[in-house]
N, C-alpha and C positions, 0 to 999 in steps of 0.2 A: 513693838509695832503698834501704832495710834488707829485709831480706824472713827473717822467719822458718820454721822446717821443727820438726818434732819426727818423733823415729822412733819408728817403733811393732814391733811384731813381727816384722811380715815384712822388717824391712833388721836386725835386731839382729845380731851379727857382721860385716856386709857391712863391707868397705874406702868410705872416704868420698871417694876419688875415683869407684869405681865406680855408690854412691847418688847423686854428682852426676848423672856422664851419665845416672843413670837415670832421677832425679826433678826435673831442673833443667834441666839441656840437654847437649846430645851434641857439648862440645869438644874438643880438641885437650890431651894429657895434662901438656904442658909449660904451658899457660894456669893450668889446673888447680892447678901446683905455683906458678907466677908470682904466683897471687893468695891463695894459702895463703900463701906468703913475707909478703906488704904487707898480712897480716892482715882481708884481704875476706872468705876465707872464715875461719868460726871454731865450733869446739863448744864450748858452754857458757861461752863469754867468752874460750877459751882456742885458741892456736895449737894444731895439731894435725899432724902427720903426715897425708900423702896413703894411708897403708898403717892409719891409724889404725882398728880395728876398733868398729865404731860399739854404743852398750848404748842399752836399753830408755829412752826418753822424753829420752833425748841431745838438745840443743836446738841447731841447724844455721843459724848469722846470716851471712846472705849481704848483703853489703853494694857498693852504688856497682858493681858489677859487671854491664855489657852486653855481656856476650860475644857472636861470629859465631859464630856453629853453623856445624858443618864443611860444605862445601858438596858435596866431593869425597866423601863418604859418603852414598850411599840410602839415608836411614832408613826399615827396612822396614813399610810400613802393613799395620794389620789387617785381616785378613780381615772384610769387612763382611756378618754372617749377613742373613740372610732373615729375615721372622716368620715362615715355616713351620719354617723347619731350626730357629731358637730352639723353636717347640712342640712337633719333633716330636721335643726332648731330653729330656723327658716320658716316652717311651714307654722309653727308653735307660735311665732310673736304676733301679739296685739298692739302692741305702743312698743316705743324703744327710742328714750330721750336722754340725757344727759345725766339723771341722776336716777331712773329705775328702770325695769321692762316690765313688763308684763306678758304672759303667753297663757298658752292653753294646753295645759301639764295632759300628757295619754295616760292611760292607765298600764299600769306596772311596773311603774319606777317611781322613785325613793324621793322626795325631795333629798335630803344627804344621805350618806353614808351612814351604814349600819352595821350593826352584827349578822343580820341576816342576808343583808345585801349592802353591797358593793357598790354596783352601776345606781346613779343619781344624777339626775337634773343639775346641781350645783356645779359639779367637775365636767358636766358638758360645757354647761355653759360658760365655763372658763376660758376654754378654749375657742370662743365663736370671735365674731369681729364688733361684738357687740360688749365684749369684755374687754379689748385689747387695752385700755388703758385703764382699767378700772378692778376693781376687784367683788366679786357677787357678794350680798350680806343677805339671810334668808328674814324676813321680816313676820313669818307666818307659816304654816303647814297646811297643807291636804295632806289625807293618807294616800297609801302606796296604788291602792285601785282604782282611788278619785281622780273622777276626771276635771279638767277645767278651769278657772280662774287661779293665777299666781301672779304674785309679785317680788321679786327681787330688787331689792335695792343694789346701787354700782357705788355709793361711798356711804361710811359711818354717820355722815350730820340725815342721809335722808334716811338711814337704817333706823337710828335712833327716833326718828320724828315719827316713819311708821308704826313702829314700837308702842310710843306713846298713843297715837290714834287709835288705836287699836285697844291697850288696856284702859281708853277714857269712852270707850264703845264709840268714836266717831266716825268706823268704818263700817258701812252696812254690807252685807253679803247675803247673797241669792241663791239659796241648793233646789235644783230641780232633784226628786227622788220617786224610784217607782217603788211600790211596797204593796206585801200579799194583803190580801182583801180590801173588801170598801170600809171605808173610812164614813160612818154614819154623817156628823157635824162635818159640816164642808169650809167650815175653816175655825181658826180656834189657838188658845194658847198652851206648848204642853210647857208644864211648869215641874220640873220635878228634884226632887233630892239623887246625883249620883255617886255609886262607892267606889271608889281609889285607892290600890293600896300600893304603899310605898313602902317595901318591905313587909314589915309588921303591923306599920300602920297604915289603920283602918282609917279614910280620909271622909265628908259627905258634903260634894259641894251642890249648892243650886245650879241648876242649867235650866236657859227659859227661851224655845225656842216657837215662833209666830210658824203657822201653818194654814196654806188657803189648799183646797182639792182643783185640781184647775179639771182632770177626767177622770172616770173610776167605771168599771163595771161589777160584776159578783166578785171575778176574780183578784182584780188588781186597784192600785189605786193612785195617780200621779199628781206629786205634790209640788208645790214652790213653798220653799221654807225659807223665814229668814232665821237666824241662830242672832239672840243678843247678848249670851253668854258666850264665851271661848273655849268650853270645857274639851278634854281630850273627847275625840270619837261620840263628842257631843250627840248628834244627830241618829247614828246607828244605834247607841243605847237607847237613847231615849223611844225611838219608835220598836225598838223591841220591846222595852218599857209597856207599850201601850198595845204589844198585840200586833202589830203592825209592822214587822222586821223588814229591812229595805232589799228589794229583790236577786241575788245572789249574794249576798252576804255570808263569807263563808267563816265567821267570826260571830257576829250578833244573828242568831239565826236560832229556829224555833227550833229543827228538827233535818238530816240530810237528804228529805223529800221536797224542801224548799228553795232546795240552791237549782240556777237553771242550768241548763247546758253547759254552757261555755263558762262558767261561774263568773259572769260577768257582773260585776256589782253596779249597780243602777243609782249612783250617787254622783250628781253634776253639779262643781261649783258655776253658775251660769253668770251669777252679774256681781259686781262690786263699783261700789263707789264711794264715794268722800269730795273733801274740803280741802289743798290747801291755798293758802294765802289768800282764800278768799274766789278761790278758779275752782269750779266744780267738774271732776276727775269721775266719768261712767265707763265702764268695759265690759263689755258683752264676750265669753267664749261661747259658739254655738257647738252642741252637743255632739259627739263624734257619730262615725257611721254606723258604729257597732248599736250607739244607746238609741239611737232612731231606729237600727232595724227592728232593736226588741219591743218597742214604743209599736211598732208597726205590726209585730207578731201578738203583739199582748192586745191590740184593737183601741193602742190607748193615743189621743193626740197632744200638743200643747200647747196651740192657737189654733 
């Protein structure tokens, strides 16, 4: 049995052992090369390299090949949305064009799938009408609490370009955060060294994140931060770092007399923008009902 494939956009660059397990099935790396050798697998009539980098309408002849899928591997299944979490991704979008979306992520769900959790944004958003021909690429994180600005790319060339913008720092981003006590200096740079470990190792990168006070009284204190580093959990270390832990935090946090009620974390990605082709790209998510009530209990405002 011959089975043909054409690639389209979103695998153009990709290694064609990796488009296999990913559009054909999930074997074992040495099969992979064993049937590349005996000419089963083939692009455009020709042998190819397993590291082979695949171009636009590449034509992929798989032939006489029944391979075992690996049995010893869990292939991880999708997150099966609901028809309400699909409709109520509706209420969530900011922009929604042909090659991204943007929305305004709630607090409690995952950008992907986890070990700890399951239900994510990603596999909703699969299913909406805003995915039907496309397929989501995640270009960036918020954590699971944060609320607020996201981007998903809908093909590989704009997943890749965000990619890029982002580790050349040409994508700026805006965290409104409330945090225990005032904040003396009413704006300022915190510059610091953070630890990361990766197993055994002990990692120490810079994170350098811009900070203005926009209100503050004894108790509290509401920031707009911009972050110019990427670092994990950037912003929550860091103002723990300083004394100043972001208000229900129930991770970076001084002590469990400082988490609020509702353990609601007071961390909002609020604005983002960039560059391309020369078209200047701003989105605003405005902060949910929850983070204004506590804005309102805590006596704090943000214009």
């Amino acid at each position: 049995m011959i089975k043909y494939y054409h690639i389209d956009t979103n695998f153009v660059n990709t290694r064609l052992d990796r488009w296999f397990k990913k559009k054909v099935c999930l074997v074992p790396q040495s099969l992979i090369e064993k049937n590349i050798r005996k000419g089963k697998i083939k692009v455009n009539q020709k042998k190819e390299a397993s590291s082979y980098k695949l171009k636009l309408n590449d034509q992929i002849i798989v032939s006489n090949f029944d391979p075992k899928i690996l049995k010893e591997k869990k292939i991880k299944e999708k997150y099966k949305a609901t028809s309400k979490e699909v409709s109520s991704t509706s209420n969530m979008i900011i922009e929604d064009n042909d090659d991204f979306i943007v929305i305004n992520k709630p607090a409690g769900i995952s950008v992907q799938s986890g070990t700890k959790s399951r239900r994510n944004i990603l596999d909703i958003l699969r299913k909406t009408k805003s995915f039907a021909n496309s397929t989501p690429f995640i270009v960036h994180r918020i954590d699971k609490d944060t609320t607020g600005i996201l981007i998903i790319a809908k093909n590989r060339k704009y997943a890749q370009l965000f990619t890029s913008l982002f580790r050349i720092r040409r994508i700026h981003k805006t965290y409104l955060a409330v945090t225990l006590g005032k904040i003396e200096k009413t704006k300022g740079i915190f510059k610091d060294e953070l630890i990361y470990y990766e197993g055994d190792k002990k990692t120490n990168l810079l994170a350098i994140t811009h900070y203005k006070v926009i209100d503050f009284n004894y108790n509290y204190s509401l920031l707009k931060l911009n972050p110019l580093t990427g670092r994990k959990h950037q912003i929550r270390k860091q103002l723990l770092l300083h004394e100043h832990p972001i208000l229900g935090d129930s991770k970076y946090r001084i002590s469990e007399d400082y988490k609020n009620k509702k353990n609601t974390l007071m961390l909002h990605a609020y604005k983002i923008k960039f560059f391309i082709n020369e078209k200047k790209y701003e989105f605003i998510a405005q902060p949910s009902v929850i983070f204004n009530k506590v804005l309102k209990e805590k006596n704090l405002k943000i214009f």
